[in-house]
C-alpha positions in Angstrom: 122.9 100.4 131.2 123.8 98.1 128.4 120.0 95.9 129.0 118.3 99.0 129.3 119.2 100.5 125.6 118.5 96.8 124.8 115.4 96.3 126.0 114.5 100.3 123.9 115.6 98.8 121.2 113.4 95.9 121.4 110.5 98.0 122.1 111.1 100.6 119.3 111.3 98.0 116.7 108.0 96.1 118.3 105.7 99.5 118.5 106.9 100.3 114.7 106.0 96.6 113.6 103.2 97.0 114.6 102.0 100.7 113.4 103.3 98.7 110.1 100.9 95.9 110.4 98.1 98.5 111.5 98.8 100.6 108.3 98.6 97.5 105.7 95.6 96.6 107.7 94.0 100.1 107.1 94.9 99.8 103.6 93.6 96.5 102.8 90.2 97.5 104.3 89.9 100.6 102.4 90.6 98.8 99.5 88.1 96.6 100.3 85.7 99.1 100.9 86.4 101.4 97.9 85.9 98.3 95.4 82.4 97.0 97.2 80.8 100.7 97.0 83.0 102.4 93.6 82.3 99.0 91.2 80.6 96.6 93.1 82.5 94.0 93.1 85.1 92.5 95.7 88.1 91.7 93.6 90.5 93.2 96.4 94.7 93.0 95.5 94.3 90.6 98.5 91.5 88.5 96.3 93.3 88.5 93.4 96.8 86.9 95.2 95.2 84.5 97.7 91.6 84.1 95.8 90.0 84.5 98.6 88.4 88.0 100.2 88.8 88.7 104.2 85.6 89.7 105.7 86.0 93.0 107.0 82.2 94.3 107.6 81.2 94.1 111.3 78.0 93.2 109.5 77.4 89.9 107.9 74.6 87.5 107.1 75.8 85.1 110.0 75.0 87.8 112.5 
């Protein structure tokens, strides 16, 4: 009984780790894709820590 309500546990706190990661993921490419198309530029919050822009667009020049 006591493994069971463990092993719940564990998977609670996994699935809402991951709908967390999923959510900062959503936000970070709408922010992405509000700043390309609203000023035309891709100075992201994620740019402006790291300096570097992830490349969210399925499509790129390399394809």
């Amino acid at each position: 009984m006591r493994n069971r309500r463990r092993l719940r546990l564990f998977f609670l706190s996994f699935f809402t780790a991951m709908l967390l990661a999923a959510l900062f993921l959503g936000l970070a490419i709408v922010d992405y894709e509000c700043r390309k198309i609203g000023f035309g530029d891709e100075k992201t919050l994620i740019f402006q820590i790291t300096g570097k822009n992830l490349n969210f667009a399925c499509i790129s020049p390399g394809i």
